[in-house]
N, C-alpha and C positions, 0 to 999 in steps of 0.2 A: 597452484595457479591463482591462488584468493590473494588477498590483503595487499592490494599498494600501501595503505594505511587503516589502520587498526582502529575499532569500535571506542567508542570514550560515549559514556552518559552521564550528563551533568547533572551533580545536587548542587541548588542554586538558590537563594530568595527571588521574588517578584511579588509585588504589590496587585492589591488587586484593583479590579476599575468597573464602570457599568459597561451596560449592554454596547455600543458605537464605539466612539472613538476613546478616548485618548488614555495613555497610563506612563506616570513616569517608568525611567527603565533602571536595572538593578543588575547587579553585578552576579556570579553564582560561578560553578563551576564545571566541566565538562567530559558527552561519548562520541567519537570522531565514526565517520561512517562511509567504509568506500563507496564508491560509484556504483550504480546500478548498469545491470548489461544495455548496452545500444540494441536498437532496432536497425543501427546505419552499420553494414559492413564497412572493412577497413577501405572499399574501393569507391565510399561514397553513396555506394547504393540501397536500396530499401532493404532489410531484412525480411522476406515476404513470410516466411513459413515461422521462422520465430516469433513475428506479428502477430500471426495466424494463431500459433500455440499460445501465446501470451495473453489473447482474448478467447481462446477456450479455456483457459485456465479462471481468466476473471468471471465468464459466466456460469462456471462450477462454483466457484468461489462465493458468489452471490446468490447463485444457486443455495446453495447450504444454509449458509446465513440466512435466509428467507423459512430457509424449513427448521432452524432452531429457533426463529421468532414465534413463528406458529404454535412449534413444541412447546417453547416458553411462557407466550401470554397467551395463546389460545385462540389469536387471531393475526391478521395482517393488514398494515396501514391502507387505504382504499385505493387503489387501482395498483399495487404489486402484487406480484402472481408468480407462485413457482413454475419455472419454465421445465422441458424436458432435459436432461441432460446430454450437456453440449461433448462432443466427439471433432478428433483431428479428422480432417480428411486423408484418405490412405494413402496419398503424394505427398503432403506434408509430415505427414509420420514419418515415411519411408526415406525422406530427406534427411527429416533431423535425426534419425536414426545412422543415418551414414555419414554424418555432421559428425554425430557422438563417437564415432570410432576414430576421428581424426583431429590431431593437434589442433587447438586453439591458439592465437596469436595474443599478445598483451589486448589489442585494439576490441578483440571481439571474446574475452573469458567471460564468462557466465558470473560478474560481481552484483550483489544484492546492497540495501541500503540497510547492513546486515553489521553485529558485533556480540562478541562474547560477554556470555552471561553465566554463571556456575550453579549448580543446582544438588544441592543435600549437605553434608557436615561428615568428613570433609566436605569442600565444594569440586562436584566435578565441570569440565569444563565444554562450552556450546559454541557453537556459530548461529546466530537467529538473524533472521529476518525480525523486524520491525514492522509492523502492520496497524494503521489505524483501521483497517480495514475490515476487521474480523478480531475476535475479544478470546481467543482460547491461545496458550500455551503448550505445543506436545515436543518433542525429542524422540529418537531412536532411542530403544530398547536395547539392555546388551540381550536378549530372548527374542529378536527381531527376527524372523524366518525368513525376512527378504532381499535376495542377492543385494539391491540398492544399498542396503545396511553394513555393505561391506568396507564403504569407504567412508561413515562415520564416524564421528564420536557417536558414542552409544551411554547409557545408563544402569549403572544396577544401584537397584533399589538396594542387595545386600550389603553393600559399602557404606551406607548411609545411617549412621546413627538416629537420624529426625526423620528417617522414611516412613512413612503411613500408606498401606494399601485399604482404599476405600470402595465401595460399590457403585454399581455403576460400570460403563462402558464410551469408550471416544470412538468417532467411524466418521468419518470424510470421502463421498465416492467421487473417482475421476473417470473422465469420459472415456479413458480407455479400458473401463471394467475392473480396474487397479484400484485399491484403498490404502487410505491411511488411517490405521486403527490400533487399539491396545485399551489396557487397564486405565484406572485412574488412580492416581497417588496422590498425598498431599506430601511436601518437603520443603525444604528451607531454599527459597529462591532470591540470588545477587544478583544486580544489574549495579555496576560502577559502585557499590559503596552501599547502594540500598540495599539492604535487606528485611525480605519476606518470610515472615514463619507459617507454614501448612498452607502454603498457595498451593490448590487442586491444578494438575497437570495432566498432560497422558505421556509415560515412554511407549511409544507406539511396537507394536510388534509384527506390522504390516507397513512397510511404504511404497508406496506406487511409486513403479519404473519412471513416471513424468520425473521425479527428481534424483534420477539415474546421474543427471550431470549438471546439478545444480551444488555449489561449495558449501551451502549454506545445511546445516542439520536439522534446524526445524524454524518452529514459529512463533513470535511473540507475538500475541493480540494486543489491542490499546483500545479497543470501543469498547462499549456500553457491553455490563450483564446480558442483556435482552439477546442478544446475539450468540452469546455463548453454547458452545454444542455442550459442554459439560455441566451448562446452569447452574455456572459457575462464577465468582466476581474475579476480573482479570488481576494481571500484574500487579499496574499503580492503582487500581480502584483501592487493595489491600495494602495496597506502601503508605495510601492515602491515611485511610484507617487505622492503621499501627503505628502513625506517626512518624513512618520514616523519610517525610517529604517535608520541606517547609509550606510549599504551596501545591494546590490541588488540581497543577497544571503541568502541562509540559511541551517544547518547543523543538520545529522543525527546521534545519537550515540544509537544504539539497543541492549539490553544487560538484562541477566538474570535478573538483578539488577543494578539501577541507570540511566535509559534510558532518553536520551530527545532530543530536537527539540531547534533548537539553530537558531533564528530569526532576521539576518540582519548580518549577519557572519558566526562562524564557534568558537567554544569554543577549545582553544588551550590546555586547562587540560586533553583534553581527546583522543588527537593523538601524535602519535611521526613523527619527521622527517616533511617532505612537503607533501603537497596534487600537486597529480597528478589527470590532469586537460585534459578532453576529449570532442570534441564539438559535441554539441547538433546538432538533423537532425530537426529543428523547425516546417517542413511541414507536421511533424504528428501530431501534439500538443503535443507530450510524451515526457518525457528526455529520448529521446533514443538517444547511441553512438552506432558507427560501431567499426569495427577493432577488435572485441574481438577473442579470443580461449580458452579454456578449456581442462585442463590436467588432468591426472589421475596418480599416482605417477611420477611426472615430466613426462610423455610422452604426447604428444598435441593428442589429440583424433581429435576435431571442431576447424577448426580457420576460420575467416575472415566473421563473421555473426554478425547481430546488436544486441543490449541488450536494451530492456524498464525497466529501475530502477524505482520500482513499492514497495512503504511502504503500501501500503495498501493488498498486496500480501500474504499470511502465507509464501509460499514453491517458487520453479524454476519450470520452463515450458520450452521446446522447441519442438522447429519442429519433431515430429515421430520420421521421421528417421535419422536426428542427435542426440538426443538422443541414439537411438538405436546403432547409430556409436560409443558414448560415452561410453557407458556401455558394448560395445564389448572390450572395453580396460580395464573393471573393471576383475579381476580374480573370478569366481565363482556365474559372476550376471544374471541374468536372471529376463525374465516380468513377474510381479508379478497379473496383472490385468490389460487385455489387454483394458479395455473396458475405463479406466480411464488414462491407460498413467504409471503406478507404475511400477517400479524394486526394485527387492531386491539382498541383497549379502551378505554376509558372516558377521555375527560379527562381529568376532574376527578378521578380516582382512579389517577394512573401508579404502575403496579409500581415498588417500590423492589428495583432490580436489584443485586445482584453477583455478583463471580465469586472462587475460591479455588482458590488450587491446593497448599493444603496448612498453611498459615500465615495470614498476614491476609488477610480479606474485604475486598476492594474495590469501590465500588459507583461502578456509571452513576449522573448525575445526570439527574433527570426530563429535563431537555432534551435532552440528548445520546441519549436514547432515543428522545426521539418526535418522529415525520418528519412530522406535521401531521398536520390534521384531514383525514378520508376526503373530505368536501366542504364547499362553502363555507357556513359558520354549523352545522355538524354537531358532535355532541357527542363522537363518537369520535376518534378517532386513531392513525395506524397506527405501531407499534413496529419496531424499529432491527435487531429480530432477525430474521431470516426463513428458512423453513426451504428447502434447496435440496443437493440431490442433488450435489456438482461432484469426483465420482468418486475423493473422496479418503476413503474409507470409509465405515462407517458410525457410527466414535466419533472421529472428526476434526471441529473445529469452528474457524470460518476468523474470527478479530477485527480488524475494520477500525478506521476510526477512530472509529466509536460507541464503542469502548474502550479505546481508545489517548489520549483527550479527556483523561478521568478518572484519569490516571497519568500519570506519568516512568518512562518505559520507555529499557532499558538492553539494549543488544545488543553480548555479549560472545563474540568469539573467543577469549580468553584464557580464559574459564572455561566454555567453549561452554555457553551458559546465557543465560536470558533474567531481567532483572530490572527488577519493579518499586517503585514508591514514591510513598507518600502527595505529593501535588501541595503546593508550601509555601503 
């Protein structure tokens, strides 16, 4: 049910440039990336329970991350706070659990902004996710004891000539009591052409049932060490260092169709103009920048709150009650579902969104904001932002791909900074 079109990761040149604006563009070469799953059913309407699931999943997600920061440096940035672990409700489980037994249609398949990667000598072969979100690498196990593991690619370490088992342990808890956990190995890790020697990974030997019906077999991180559950340095941190990158960056292009991941630059066919260029706060492991504000037809609603640019994210997140400030600037919006953070508003009249963080306004397009009509033939529609608590402060704000859609975003270790660019 996966791949309308197949993963490609570009090795590229791109030049480098200061902190703001401007940087010539350069030519390089390319990882294509399907579509990630809608929130909108094929009938137009909200996806309510997959919503639901997709931000319990981000506030585990963050969850973790928080407590391998702590593991790691010994402390946390000031006002994040490990939260309790987040759980579906029993009506939404019990949905998508009855969802899971039934055909999928092309409009609503569970696709990620996901591509193959191969791992050991031979190279065996992966479906990952793409994650700026989180910095670890695991895979199924072919030792995998759980039913989930029946329908992936799996790994044996005994096939692999440059296999190394190392000490230590990987473990990820989900709120349905479910883990994702195993050994750790070190082996020779491909992504398009790059290759890694003795990148620490996990083939996990436990997957929680949450990715029962998920295409994808596991995960590639792209943050920062500090994050890391195996306190470990990721992917391209090591591609960086073995000199298998020209540049010490890589680029995002997300998009109904034609999407990809552009590995050691930045693919100049797919922006106009310069990448504007904002530094990283590095002490949380995240690519998070400060300085941002948020408009609602030209009027600033939030300014001066930080942003975690997060691909592994579907939608936007932020603090209650900035949010709540936000959406007092939308005409006719209102909380749609107070228990999960949702607003809705008006069709026929979507907020023209952007965001800044110092330089150019960049705006969501009405689609990429709104997640469908609250119900079938309704004139409302619930918006892409939603407000939710997930212990990372209270002027941290988390952007998925509701805003990653609308830009050429560039993620740069060399000028530890995050840059974006008008889409060409």
């Amino acid at each position: 049910m996966f791949a309308k079109s197949a993963l490609v990761a570009f090795v590229t040149l791109a030049t480098l440039a200061t902190a703001t604006p401007m940087q010539p563009r350069q030519a390089g070469g390319p990882i294509s990336l399907p579509k990630r799953s809608s929130l909108t059913k094929s009938d137009g309407t909200f996806n309510y329970d997959k919503a639901v699931a997709q931000t319990v999943a981000t506030k585990n997600k963050h969850r973790q991350n928080l407590i391998n920061l702590q593991n790691n440096t010994g402390s946390l940035p000031q006002g994040f706070e490990i939260k309790a672990l987040a759980s579906l409700p029993s009506s939404v489980e019990a949905n998508l659990k009855k969802r899971q037994s039934e055909a999928l249609s092309d409009e609503e398949d569970d696709e990620e902004w996901a591509g193959t990667i191969s791992i050991g000598s031979p190279g065996q072969s992966f479906l990952v996710d793409f994650d700026t979100g989180s910095s670890d690498l695991w895979v199924p196990s072919s030792s995998c004891t759980s039913s989930t593991c029946s329908a992936k690619s799996t790994y044996d370490s005994s096939a692999s000539s440059t296999s190394s088992k190392e000490s230590g342990s990987f473990s990820i808890e989900y709120g349905d009591g479910s883990t994702v956990s195993g050994p750790v190995y070190e082996d020779t890790v491909t992504v398009a052409g790059i290759q890694v020697s003795k990148q620490k990974f996990s083939p996990v030997t436990t997957l929680s049932s949450s990715f029962a019906s998920d295409p994808v077999d596991g995960i590639l991180g792209l943050a920062f060490p500090a994050i890391s559950n195996l306190d470990a340095d990721p992917f391209f941190v090591n591609a960086n260092s073995q000199n298998a990158v020209d540049l010490n960056e890589f680029g995002f292009y997300l998009a109904s169709s034609g999407s990809e991941l552009y590995l050691g630059g930045a693919n100049s066919d797919l922006y106009s103009g310069s990448i504007e260029y904002h530094d990283v706060d590095t002490s949380t492991g995240f690519w998070q920048i400060s300085g941002a504000s948020i408009a609602s037809d030209g009027t600033t609603a939030v300014s001066n709150f930080a942003t975690i640019i997060d691909s592994g994210t579907t939608i936007m997140y932020g603090p209650p009650s900035a949010v709540k400030e936000f959406y007092a600037q939308v005409s006719g919006s209102k909380l749609y579902d107070s228990t999960d953070g949702y607003y809705s508003f008006p069709c026929d009249s979507a907020p023209e969104v952007s965001f800044s963080w110092g330089g150019d306004s960049f705006t969501i397009s009405a689609d990429n904001f709104n997640l469908g009509t609250t119900s079938s033939g309704a004139s409302t529609c619930v918006g892409a932002l939603a407000a939710e608590d997930l212990g990372l402060g209270d002027n941290t704000w988390l952007l998925g791909d509701s805003w990653m859609k609308n830009v050429y975003t560039v993620f740069s270790f060399s000028k530890t900074a995050v840059g974006f660019a008008n889409l060409a």
